[in-house]
C-alpha positions in Angstrom: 106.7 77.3 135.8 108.5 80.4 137.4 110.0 82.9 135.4 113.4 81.9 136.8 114.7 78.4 137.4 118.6 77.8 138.2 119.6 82.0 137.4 117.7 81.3 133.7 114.7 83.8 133.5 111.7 84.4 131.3 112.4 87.4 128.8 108.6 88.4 128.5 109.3 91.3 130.4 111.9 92.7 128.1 110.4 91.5 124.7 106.4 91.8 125.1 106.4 91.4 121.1 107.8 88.3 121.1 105.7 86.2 118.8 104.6 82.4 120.4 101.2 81.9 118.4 100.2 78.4 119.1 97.4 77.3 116.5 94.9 74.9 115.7 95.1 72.7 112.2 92.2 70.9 110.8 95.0 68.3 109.5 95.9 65.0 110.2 99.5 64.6 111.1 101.6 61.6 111.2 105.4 61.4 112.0 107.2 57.8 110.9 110.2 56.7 111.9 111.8 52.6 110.8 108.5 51.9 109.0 106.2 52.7 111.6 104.3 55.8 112.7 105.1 57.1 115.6 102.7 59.5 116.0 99.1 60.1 114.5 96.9 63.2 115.5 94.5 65.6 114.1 94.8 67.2 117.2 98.3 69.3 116.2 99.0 72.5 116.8 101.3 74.4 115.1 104.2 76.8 116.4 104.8 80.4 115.1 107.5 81.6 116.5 109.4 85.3 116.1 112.6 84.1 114.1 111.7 80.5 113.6 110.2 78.5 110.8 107.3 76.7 112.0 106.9 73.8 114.3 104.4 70.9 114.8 103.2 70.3 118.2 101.1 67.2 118.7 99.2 66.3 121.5 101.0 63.3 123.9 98.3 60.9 124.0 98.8 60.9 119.9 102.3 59.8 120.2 103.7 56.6 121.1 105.3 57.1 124.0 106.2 53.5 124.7 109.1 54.3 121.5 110.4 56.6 123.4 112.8 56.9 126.2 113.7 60.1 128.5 117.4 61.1 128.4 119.2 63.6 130.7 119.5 66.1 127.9 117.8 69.4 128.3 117.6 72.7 126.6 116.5 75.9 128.0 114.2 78.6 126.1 113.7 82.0 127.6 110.3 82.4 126.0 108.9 78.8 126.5 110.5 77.1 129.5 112.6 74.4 130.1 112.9 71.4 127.3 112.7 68.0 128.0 114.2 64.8 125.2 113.4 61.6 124.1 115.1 59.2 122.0 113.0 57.4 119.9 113.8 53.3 119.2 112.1 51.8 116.2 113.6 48.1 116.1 117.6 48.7 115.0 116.7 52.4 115.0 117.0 54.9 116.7 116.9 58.5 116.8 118.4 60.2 119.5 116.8 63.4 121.5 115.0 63.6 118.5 111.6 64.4 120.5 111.2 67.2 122.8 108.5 68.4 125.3 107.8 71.5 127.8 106.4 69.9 130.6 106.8 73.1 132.8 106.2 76.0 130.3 106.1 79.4 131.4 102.9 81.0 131.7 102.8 83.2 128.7 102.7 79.9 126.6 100.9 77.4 129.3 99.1 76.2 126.2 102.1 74.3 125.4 101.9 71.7 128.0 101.3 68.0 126.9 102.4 68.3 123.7 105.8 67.3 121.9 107.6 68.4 119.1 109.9 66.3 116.8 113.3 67.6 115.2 112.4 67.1 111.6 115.5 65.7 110.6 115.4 62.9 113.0 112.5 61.1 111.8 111.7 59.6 108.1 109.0 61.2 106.9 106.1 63.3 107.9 102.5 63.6 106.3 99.5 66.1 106.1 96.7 64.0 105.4 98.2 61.6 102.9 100.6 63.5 101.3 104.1 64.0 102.3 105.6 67.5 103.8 108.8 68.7 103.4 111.6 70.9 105.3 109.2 72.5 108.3 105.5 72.8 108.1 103.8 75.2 105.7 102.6 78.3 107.3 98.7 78.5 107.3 98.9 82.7 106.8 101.4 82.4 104.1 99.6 82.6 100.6 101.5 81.9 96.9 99.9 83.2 93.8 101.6 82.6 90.1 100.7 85.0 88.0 101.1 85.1 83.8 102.3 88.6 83.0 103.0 90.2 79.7 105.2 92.9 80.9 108.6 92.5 79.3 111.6 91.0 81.6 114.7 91.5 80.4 117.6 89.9 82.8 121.8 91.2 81.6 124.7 89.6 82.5 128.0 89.9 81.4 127.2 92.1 78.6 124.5 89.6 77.0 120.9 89.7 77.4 120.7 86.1 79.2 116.6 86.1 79.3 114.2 88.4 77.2 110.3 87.4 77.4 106.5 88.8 77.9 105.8 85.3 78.9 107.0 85.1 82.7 105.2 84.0 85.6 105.6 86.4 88.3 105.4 84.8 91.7 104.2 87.0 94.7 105.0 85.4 98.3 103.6 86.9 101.6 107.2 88.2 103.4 109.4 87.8 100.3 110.4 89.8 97.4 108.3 89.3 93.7 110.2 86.4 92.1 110.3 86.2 88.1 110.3 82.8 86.4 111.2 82.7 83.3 110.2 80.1 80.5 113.4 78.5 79.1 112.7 79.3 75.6 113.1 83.0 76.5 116.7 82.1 78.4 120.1 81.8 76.8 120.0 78.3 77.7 123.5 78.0 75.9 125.2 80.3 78.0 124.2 78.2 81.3 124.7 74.7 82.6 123.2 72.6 85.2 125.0 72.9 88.6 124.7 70.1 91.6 123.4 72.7 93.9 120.1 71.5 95.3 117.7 73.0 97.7 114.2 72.1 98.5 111.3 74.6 99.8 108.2 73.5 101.8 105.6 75.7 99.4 107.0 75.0 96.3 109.1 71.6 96.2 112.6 70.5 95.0 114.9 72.8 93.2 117.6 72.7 91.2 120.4 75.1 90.3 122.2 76.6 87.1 125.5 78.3 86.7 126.1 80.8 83.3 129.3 81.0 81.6 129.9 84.4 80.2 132.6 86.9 79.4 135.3 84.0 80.1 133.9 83.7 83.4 131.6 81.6 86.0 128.7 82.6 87.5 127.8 79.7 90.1 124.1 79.4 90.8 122.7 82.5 89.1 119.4 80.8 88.5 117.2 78.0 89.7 114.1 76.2 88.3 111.6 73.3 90.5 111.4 70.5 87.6 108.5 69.0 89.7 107.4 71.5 91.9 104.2 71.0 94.3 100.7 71.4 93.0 99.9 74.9 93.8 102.9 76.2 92.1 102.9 74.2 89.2 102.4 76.9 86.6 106.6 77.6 87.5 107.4 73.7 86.3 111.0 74.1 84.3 110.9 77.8 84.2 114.1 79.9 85.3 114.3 82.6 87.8 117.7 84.5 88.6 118.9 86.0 91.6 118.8 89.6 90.9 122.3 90.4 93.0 124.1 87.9 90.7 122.7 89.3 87.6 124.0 93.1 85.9 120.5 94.3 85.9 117.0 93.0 85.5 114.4 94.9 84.2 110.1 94.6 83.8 108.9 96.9 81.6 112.0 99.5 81.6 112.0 99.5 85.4 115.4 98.0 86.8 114.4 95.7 89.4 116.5 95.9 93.1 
């Protein structure tokens, strides 16, 4: 493809660092949609982009194609091209421009040809293997370790010690901030109570929220726990970790944290 189409240009020129890394996964993918899948590869690629979470790419001849039906809708992309849609119809459903596809990509990302992409939302479930993902695809260079630490955490709010142990699991996350989990027998569970808040996270499962009641006031969602959080994290099952900007101060070993 050019690197201008209809007064929309490429902006490789001004942004050489722009990150398109388009990789290679051992995995098997599938995508289902109304009880069926609707596509099957262990040919899929996956998308890391500058600014974006990451994206599954999977090869056309691994999709079903016959589900799906081109619409006029288009989106434009001044690092990858021009985006076609599909809709895809699964009996009584269907799932409109959920699929998407640069069939003229610029240059830069050429590799990109032949493959589609699905809005996650838009489709029922989506597997590795045989086990069911969650919120975007995990990134391959992004590594979790839970840690058992000793150190002493202390966490203040409101003028109470909420959380005082030497039995936390310290989280380390490539990209993000050391978080602290705390077990609940070393929290003031009787200062907090459960909130509806809910969120869910692709490396580490479902969580839930808890707001704490001190000083004759509420603090909504100072803390989360995963009650059944993924394998690899599983150390962190039921344990509590606070947002340090809600909290009056958190400390490990004397050392006030952010």
């Amino acid at each position: 493809m050019s690197s201008e189409k209809d007064g929309r240009r490429s902006a490789w020129a001004k942004h050489p660092d722009y990150r398109v890394d388009f990789e290679q996964t051992a995995k098997r993918v599938r995508v289902r949609l109304g009880g069926q899948t609707v596509a099957d590869s262990t040919g899929a690629r996956i998308m890391l982009e500058t600014r974006h979470t990451p994206v599954y790419y999977l090869p056309r001849a691994d999709v079903r194609m016959d589900l799906a039906e081109r619409t006029d809708h288009e989106s434009f992309c001044p690092f990858k091209g021009e985006a076609s849609y599909w809709t895809l119809v699964v009996g009584d459903q269907s799932a409109e421009n959920a699929m998407w596809s640069y069939e003229q990509p610029f240059a830069e990302v050429a590799g990109i040809r032949d493959y589609v992409a699905f809005y996650w939302d838009r489709v029922d479930a989506w597997f590795e293997e045989d086990e069911e993902i969650f919120v975007h695809p995990r990134d391959p260079h992004v590594r979790i370790d839970v840690l058992a630490s000793s150190r002493p955490l202390r966490a203040l709010l409101g003028g109470e010690v909420i959380a005082e142990s030497t039995a936390a699991h310290f989280l380390f996350e490539t990209g993000w901030q050391t978080r602290y989990y705390i077990p609940q027998a070393d929290v003031r569970m009787d200062l907090l109570e459960e909130s509806v808040s809910e969120t869910a996270c692709p490396y580490k499962g479902g969580a839930r929220y808890w707001s704490a009641r001190v000083d004759g006031r509420l603090i909504e969602d100072v803390a989360w726990s995963y009650p059944e959080p993924l394998p690899e994290v599983g150390r962190i099952k039921d344990y509590l970790c606070f947002y340090e900007d809600k909290l009056d101060a958190l400390y490990v070993a004397d050392e006030k944290i952010g």
